[in-house]
C-alpha positions as CSV (number, residue, x, y, z in Angstrom):
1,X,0.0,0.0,0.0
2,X,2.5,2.2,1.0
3,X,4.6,2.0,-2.5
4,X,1.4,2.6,-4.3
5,X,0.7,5.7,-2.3
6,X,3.9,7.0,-3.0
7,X,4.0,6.4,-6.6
8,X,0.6,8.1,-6.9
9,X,2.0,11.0,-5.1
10,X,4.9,11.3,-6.8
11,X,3.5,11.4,-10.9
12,X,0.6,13.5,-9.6
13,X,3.0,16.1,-8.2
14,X,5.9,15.5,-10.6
15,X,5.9,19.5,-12.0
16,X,4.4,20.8,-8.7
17,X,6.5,22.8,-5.6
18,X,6.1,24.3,-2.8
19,X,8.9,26.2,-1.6
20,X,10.1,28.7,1.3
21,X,12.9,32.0,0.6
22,X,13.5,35.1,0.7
23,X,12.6,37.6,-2.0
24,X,16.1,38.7,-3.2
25,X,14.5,40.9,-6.8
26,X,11.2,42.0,-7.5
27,X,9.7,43.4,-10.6
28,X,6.0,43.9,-10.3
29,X,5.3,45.2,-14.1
30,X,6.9,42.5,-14.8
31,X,5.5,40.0,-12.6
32,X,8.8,38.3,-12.0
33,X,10.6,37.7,-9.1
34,X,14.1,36.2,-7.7
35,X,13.8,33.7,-4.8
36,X,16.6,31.9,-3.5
37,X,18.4,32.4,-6.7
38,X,15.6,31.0,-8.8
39,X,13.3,33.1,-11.1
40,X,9.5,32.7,-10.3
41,X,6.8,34.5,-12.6
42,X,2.8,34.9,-12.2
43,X,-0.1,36.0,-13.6
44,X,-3.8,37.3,-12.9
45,X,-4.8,33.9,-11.8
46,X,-2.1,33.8,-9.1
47,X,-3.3,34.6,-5.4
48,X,-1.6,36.4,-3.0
49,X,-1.8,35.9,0.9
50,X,-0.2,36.7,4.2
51,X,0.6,34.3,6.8
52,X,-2.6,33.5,8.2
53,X,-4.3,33.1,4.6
54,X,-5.6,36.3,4.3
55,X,-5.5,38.2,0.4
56,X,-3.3,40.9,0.1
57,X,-2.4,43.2,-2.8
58,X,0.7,42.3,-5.1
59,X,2.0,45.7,-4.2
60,X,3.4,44.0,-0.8
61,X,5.9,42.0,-2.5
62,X,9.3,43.6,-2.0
63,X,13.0,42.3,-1.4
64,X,14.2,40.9,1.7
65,X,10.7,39.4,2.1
66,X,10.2,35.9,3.5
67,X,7.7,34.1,0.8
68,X,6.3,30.5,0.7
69,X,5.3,30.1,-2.7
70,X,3.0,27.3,-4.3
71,X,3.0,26.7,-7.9
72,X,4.1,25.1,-11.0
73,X,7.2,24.4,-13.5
74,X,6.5,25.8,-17.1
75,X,6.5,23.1,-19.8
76,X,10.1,24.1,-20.6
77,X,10.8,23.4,-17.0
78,X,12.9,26.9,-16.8
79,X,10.6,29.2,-15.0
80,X,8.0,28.7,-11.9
81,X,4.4,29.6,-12.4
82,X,2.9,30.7,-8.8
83,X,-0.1,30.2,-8.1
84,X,-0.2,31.3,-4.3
85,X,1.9,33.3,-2.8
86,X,2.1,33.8,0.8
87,X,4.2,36.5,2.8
88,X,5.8,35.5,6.0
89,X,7.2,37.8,8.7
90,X,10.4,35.6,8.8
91,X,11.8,32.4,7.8
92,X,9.6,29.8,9.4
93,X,11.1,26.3,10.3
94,X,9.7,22.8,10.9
95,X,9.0,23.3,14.6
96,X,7.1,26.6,14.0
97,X,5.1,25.2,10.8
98,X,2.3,23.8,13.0
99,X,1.5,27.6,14.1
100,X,0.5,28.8,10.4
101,X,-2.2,26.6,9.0
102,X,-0.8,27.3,5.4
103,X,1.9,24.9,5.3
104,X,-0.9,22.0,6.1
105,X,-4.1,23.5,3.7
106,X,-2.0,22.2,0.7
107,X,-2.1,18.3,1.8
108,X,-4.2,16.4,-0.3
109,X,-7.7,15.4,1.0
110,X,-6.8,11.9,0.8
111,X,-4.2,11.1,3.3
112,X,-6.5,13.2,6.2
């Protein structure tokens, strides 16, 4: 069962991530952004949120900003797609995660 579960989980989120940094670059006209050295990109379907879930405007995106960013890798596999964005007040480690219920709202409805 287990080996099934995890092979399910794997191809179903082969192109997804979620992943925590620090905003080093932002260019909001160009909806582009540099976290942890890697270029991430969105749209007007992406959502934006602080860190109790909450929207916020796109406007509070600004360097030295800790973000947790959900989303997907383009087809060419070169550039991230978010599709949530979340602002933290600081880096937020695996002892602390429990406190912010958006680090456990992305779990799949299956494994509850």
């Amino acid at each position: 069962l287990m080996f099934i579960f995890l092979t399910s989980a794997f191809v179903q989120g082969q192109d997804a991530f979620k992943i925590q940094g620090l905003i080093m670059n932002v260019d909001l006209q160009k909806k582009v952004m540099i976290v942890n050295e890697s270029t991430f990109i969105w749209d007007q379907n992406t959502k934006f949120y602080n860190d109790k879930g909450s929207p916020v405007t796109v406007d509070k995106l600004r360097a030295k900003t800790w973000v947790y960013i959900q989303g997907v890798k383009d087809s060419a596999g070169k550039r991230m797609m978010a599709e949530k964005i979340y602002l933290l007040p600081k880096y937020i480690d695996k002892k602390e995660k429990h406190l912010y219920p958006i680090f456990n709202e992305t779990r799949s409805t299956n494994n509850d």
